[in-house]
C-alpha positions in Angstrom: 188.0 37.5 129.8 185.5 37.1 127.3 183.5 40.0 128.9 186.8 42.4 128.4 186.3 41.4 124.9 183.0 41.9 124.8 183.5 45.3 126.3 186.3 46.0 123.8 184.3 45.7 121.1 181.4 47.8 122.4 183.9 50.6 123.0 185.1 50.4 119.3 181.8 50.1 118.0 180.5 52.8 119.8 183.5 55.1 118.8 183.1 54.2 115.2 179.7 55.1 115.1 180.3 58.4 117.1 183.6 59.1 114.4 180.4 58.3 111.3 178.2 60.3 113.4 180.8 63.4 113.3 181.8 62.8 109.8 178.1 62.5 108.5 177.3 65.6 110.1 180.4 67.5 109.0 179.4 66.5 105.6 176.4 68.0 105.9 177.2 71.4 107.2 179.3 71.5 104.0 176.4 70.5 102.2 174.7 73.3 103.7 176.9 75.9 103.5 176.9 74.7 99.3 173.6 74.8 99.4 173.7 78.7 100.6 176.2 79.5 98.1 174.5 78.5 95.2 171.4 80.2 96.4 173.2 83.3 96.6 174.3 82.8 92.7 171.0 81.8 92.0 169.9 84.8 93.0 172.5 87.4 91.8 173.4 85.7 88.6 170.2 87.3 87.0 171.0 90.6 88.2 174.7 90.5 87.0 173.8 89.1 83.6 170.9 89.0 80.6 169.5 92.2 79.3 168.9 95.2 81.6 165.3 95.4 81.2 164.3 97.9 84.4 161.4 100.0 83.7 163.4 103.1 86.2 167.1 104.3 86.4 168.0 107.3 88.2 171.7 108.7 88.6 173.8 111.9 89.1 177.2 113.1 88.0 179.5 115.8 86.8 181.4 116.0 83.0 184.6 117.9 82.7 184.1 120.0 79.6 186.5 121.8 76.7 185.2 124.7 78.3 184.3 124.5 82.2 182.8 121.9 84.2 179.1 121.0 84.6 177.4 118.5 87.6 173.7 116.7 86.8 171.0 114.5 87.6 169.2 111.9 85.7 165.9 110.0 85.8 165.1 107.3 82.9 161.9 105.4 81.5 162.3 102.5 79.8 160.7 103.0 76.8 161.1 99.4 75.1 164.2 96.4 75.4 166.4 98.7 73.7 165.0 102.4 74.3 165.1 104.7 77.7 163.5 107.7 78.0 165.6 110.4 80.0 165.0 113.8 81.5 168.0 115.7 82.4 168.7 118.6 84.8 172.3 120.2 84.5 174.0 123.1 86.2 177.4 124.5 84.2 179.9 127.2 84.6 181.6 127.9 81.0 185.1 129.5 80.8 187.2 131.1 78.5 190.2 129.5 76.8 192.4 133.0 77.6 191.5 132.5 81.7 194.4 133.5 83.5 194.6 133.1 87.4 197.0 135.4 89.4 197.7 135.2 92.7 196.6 138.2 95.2 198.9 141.1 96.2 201.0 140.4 99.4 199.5 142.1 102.6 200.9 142.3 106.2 198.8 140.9 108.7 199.7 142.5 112.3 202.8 143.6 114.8 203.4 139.6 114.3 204.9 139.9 111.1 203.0 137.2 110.0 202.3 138.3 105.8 199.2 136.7 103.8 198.3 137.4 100.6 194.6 138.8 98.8 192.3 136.6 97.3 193.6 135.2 93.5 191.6 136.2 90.5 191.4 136.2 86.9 193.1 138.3 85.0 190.8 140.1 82.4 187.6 138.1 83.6 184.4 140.4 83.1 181.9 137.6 84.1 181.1 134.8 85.2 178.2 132.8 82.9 177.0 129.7 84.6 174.3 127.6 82.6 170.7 125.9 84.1 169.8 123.5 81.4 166.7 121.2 81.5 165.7 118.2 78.3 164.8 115.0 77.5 167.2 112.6 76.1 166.9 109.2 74.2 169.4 106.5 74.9 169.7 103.6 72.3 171.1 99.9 72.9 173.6 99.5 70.5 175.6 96.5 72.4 174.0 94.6 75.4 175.9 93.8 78.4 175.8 89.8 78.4 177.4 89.0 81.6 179.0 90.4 84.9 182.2 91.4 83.4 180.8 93.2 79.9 179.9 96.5 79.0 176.4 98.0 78.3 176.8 100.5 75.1 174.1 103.1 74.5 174.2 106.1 71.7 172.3 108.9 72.9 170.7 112.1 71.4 169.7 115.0 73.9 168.3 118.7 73.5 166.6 121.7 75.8 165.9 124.9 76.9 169.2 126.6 78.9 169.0 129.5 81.1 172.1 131.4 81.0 173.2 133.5 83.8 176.0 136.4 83.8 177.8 136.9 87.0 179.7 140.5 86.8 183.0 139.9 88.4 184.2 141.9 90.9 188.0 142.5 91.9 189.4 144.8 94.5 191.7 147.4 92.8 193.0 150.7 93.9 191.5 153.6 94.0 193.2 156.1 91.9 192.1 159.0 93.5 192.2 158.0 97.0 194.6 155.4 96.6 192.4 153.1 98.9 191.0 149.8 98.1 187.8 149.6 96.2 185.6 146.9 94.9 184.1 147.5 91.3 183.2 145.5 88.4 183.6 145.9 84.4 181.9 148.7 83.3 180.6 150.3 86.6 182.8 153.3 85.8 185.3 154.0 83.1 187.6 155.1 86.0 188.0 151.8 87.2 188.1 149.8 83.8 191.5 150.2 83.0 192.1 148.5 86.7 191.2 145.1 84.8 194.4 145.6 82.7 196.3 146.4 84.7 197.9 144.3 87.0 199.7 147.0 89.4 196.2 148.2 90.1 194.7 144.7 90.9 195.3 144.1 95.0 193.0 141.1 94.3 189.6 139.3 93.9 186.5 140.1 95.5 185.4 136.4 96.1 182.8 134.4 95.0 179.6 135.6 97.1 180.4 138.9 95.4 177.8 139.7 92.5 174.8 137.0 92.6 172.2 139.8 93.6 172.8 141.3 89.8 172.4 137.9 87.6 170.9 139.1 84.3 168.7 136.2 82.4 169.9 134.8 78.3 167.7 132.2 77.8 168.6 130.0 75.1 168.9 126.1 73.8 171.4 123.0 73.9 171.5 119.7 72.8 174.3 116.7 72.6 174.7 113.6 71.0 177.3 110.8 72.3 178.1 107.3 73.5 177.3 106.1 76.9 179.5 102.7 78.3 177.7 101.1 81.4 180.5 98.7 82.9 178.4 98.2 86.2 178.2 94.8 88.0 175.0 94.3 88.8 172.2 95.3 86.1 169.8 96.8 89.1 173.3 99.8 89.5 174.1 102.3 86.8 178.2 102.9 86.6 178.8 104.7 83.2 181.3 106.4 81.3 179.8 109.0 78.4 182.2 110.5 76.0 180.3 113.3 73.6 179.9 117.0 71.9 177.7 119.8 73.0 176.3 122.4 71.6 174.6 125.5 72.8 173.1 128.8 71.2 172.0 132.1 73.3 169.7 135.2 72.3 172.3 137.4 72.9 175.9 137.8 73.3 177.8 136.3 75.8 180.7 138.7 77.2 183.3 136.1 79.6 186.7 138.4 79.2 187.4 142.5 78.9 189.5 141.5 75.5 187.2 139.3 73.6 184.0 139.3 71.9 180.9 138.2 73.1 179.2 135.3 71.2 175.8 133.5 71.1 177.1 129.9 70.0 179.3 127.7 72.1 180.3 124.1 71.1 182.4 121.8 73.3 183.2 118.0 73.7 183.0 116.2 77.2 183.8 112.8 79.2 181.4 112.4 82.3 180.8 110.0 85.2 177.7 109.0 86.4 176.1 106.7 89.4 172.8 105.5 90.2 170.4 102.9 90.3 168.0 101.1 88.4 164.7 99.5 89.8 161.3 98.2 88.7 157.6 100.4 88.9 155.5 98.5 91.3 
């Protein structure tokens, strides 16, 4: 008997060291797996909040304009804790207020029946003017971004060269004397001209390939002023709102519609979204 009870208490001994044994180490995986989560702030929690201080940021993006669209690319040098250089490249289209699009004429197809119509164009468009612009830029730290959920706010003041670039706009329109269909831009021929207004004579536009091989060259200069609102996580991303005006001059006239005057000064205001990245020279 008293070796049963002997043997009892070896087995409950035995199986409350093993039950310690489990517990103990179950603690310490959870103590681990603490350990690795704090490490992981440790390591983030200076990249999500204090001062952006990155000596490189570099991002693209595209602003809606007043007056057309534009797309970009940015690359920054930090200048000082609250100054970043910036060059700028920018490609534009501008358009006209008075831009009207139409739909093509109607056009059978085959025996099937099946009916499609012409390309759609602008009604009274002469040309197209697209914009490559190229300057530097200075952003200024007017409120700093404090932690993971606040917002970096930079004023900025911009300027550069622009090249502008006409287009001529082609349309298909029919041929009075042969009653076929022709392609022909704004004054090619004073023939065709009256085709622009004149909607029974449009079938439709040419497309957009149509026209690049006679760009003609206004070189000219731009420059903007603005705010810019960085609401990224992390410091080391850029995710930024800019809300601003622009203004542009050319050395000659700029002719966008049949019906209006060209003209050398354009002013617009904007919102545009950017994305990129921001890292340290090694």
């Amino acid at each position: 008997m008293k070796k049963l009870h002997l043997s009892l208490l070896l087995l409950i001994v035995a199986v409350g060291l093993h039950a310690q044994d489990s517990t103990s180490a179950k603690l310490s995986k959870k103590e681990e797996r603490e350990q690795r989560k704090l490490k992981r702030i440790s390591l983030f929690k200076p990249l999500e909040e204090g001062e952006v201080l990155q000596d490189r940021e570099f991002s693209i993006g595209a602003r809606l304009n007043t007056d057309g669209w534009s797309g970009f690319f940015e690359l920054g040098y930090r200048k000082s804790r609250t100054t970043v250089n910036y060059f700028q490249f920018e490609f534009a289209e501008k358009k006209d207020p008075k831009e009207d699009k139409k739909p093509g004429a109607l056009k059978d197809v085959d025996q099937w029946g099946f009916v499609y119509s012409e390309k759609p164009y602008i009604y009274g468009k002469q040309n197209n003017f697209y914009q490559a612009k190229l300057g530097v830029g200075q952003l200024r730290l007017i409120g700093g971004k404090g932690n993971k959920n606040g917002v970096l706010v930079n004023a900025f003041y911009y300027g550069g060269v622009s090249i502008g670039m006409l287009k001529p706009y082609y349309l298909n329109v029919v041929d009075p004397n042969t009653g076929r269909s022709v392609q022909v831009k704004y004054g090619q021929d004073a023939l065709y001209d009256q085709a622009f207004k004149d909607r029974g004579s449009i079938i439709g536009g040419a497309g957009f390939g149509k026209g690049w091989g006679e760009l003609s060259i206004t070189p000219g200069l731009h420059a903007k002023t603005g705010l810019r609102f960085d609401w990224a996580r992390f410091n080391e991303v850029v995710s930024a709102l800019e809300v601003g005006v622009n203004a542009e001059y050319y050395t000659k006239n700029i002719p966008i519609m049949v019906d209006t005057d060209g003209k050398k000064f354009f002013f617009n205001a904007y919102i545009a979204f950017q994305f990129g990245k921001r890292w340290d020279k090694k």
